[in-house]
C-alpha positions in Angstrom: 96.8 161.2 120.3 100.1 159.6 119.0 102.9 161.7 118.0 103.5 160.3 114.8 100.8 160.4 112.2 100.4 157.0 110.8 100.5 156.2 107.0 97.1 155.7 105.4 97.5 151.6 105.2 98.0 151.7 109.3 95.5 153.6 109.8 93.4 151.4 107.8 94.3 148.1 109.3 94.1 149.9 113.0 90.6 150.3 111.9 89.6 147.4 110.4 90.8 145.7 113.4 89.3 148.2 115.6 85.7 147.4 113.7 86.2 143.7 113.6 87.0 143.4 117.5 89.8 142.4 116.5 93.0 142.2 119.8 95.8 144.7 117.9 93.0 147.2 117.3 94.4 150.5 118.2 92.5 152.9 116.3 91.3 154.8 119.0 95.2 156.3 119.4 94.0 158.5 115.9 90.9 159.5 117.1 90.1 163.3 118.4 87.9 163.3 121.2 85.9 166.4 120.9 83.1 165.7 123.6 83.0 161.6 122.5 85.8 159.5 123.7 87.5 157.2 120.4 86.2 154.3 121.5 82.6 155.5 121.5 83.4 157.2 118.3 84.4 153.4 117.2 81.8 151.8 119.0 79.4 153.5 116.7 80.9 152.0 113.6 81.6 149.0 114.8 77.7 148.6 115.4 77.0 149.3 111.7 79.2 147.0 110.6 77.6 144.7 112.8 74.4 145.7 111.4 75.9 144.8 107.9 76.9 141.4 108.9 73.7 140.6 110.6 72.0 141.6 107.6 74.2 139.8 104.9 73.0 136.5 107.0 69.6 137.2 107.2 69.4 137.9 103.2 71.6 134.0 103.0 69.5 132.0 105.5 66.1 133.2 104.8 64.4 129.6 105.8 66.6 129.2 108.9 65.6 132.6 110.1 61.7 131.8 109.5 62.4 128.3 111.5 64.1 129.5 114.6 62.3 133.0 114.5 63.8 136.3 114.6 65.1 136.4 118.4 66.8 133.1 118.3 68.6 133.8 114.9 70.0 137.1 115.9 71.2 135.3 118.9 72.9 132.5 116.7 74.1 135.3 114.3 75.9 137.2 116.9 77.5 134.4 118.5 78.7 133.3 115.2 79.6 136.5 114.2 82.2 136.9 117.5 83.8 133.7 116.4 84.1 134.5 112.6 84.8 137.7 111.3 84.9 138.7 107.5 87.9 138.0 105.7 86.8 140.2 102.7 84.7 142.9 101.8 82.2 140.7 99.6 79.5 140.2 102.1 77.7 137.9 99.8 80.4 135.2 100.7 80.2 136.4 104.3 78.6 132.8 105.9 79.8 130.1 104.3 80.3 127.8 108.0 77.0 129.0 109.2 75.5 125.7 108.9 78.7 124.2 110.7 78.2 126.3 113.5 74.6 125.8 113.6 75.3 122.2 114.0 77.2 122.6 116.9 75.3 124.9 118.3 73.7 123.6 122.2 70.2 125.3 121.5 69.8 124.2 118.4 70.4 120.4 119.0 67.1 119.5 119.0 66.9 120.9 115.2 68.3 118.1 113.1 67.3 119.4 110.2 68.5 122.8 110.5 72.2 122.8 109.4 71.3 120.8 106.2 68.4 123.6 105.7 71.4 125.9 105.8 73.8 123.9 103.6 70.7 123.9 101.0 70.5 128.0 101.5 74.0 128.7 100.9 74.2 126.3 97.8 71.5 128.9 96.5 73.0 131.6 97.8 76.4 130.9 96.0 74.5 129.8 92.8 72.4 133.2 92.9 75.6 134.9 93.1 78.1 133.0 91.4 79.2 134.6 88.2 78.1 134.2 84.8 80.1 131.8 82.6 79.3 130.5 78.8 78.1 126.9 78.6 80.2 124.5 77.1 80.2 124.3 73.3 78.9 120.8 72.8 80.8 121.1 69.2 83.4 120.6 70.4 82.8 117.3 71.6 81.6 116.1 68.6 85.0 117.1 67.1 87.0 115.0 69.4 88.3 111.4 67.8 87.8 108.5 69.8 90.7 108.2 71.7 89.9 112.1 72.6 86.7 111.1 73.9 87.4 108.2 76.5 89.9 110.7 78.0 87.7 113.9 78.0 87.0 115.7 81.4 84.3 118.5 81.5 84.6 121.5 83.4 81.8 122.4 85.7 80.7 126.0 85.7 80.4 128.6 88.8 76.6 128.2 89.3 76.2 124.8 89.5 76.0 122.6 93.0 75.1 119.5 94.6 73.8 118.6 97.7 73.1 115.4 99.6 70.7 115.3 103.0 69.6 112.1 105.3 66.4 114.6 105.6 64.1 116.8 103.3 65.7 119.6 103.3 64.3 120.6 99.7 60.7 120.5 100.8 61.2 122.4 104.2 63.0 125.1 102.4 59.9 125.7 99.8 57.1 125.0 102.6 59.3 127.4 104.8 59.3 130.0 102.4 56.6 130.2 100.6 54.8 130.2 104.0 53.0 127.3 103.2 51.7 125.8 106.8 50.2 122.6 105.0 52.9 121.4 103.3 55.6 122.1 106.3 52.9 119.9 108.3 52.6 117.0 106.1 56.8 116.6 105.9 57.9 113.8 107.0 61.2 114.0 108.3 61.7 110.3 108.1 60.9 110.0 104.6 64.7 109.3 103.9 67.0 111.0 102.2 67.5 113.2 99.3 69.8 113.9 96.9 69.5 117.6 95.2 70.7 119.7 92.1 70.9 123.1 92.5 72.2 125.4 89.3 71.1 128.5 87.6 68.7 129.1 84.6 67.1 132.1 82.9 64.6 132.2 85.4 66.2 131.7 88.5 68.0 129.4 91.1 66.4 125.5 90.2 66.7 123.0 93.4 66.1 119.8 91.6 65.4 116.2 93.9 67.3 113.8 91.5 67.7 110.2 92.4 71.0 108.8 94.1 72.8 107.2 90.7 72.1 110.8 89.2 73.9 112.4 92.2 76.4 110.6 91.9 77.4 110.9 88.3 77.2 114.3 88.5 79.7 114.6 91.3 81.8 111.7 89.4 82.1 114.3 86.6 82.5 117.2 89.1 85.4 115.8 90.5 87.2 115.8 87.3 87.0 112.2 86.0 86.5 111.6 82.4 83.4 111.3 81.1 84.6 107.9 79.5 84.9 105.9 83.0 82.3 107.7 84.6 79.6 106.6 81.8 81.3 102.9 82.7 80.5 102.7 86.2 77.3 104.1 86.3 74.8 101.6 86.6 71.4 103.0 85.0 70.6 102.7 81.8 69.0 106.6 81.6 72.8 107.7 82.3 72.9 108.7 78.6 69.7 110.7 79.3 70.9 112.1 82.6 74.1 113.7 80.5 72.4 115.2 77.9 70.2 117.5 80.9 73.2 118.3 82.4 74.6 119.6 79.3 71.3 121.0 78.5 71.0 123.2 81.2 74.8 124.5 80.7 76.5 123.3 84.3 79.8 122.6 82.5 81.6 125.3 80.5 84.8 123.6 79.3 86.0 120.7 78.1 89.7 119.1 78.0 91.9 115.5 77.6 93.3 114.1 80.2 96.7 114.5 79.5 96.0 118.6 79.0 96.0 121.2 81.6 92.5 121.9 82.7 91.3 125.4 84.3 90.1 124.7 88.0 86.9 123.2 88.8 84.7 126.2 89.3 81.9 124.3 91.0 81.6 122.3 93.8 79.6 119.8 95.2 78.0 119.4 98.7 78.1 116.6 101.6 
């Protein structure tokens, strides 16, 4: 036992480190023994946060988990876990370079189609969770004067993303989940590649196969570049078409000029 009682905050940090495995943890220094040394006192907690961590993945990669099977992602899970530990309390962003550490993962080399599978689960996973945000007003484009309008950038909202994959990761996610044996059979992995929309409706998370030109629009306008030049370099006549779905199914929620400040880009797109 230390001599000098620690203030609340050190105590917390000495056992958040001591629970993340963390080198300075010295929580163990606060710890009565009574019949259980600290450590296996903090071995016990450290195991349910574990548990917590193990779980917040499972409940992200769904698809992966069913791919590899249940052995071989707690394996993964643990070994990623070691290497990156929470930097918040929000376990549903707990994750996010899963799929980069699958991809460099030795035993799962032979899986090309794994850490795009995982890309396409966390896009989902951060549209599921991403919160809710009013659509854009599309009066107030049509009270913009022309000069307004070739200089207009729109927003995107939080529960909108984009994804791009050299394989069909779309269809192995469905056939994966909806444990559907035929249709995982009959994918072809050479097929090409695919170019997806992911956002948010009333009824749920929507992963949407769009073609290239739409994909690319979309993350034109995502980056923040006005609508006015974006319309101009897109090639397909349907681009007009392509707009009004996007603002149809609400995946911007603000509109500004060039030359005004603009909030931050709340969504994000995918490589």
């Amino acid at each position: 036992m230390t001599t000098c009682a620690p203030t609340l905050h050190e105590l917390q940090c000495a056992v958040r480190s001591d629970l993340l495995g963390l080198a300075d943890g010295d929580a163990a220094g606060y710890v009565v023994s009574d019949g259980l040394a600290p450590q296996a006192r903090l071995a016990i907690y450290r195991n349910t946060a574990d548990g917590a961590l193990l779980k917040a993945l499972q409940l992200s990669y769904p698809a992966v988990q069913a791919l590899v099977g249940d052995e071989f992602f707690e394996g993964a899970a643990r070994l990623f876990m070691e290497q990156c530990r929470p930097s918040n309390a929000q376990l549903d962003s707990y994750g996010a370079t899963f799929p980069d550490f699958l991809a460099k993962m030795p035993e799962a080399a032979s899986l090309d189609y794994l850490p795009d599978t995982a890309r396409l689960e966390w896009a989902v996973n951060e549209v599921l969770h991403a919160p809710d945000a009013q659509p854009l007003d599309l009066q107030r484009l049509a009270q913009l004067n022309d000069d307004e309008l070739k200089s207009v950038r729109l927003l995107p909202g939080p529960a909108v993303r984009l994804l791009q994959s050299d394989l069909p990761v779309d269809a192995i996610w469905r056939a994966v989940l909806t444990v559907d044996d035929r249709a995982l059979a009959d994918i072809d992995l050479t097929a090409g590649p695919v170019w997806l929309h992911i956002h948010r409706s009333a009824t749920g998370v929507a992963v949407k196969s769009i073609a290239e030109w739409q994909w690319r629009f979309a993350t034109t306008l995502f980056a923040g570049c006005p609508l006015h030049d974006a319309l101009a370099e897109a090639q397909d006549t349907d681009v007009h078409i392509w707009l009004a779905s996007l603002l149809a199914s609400g995946c911007f929620t603000d509109a500004c000029i060039s030359n005004q400040e603009c909030g931050p880009a709340t969504g994000s797109h995918l490589t």
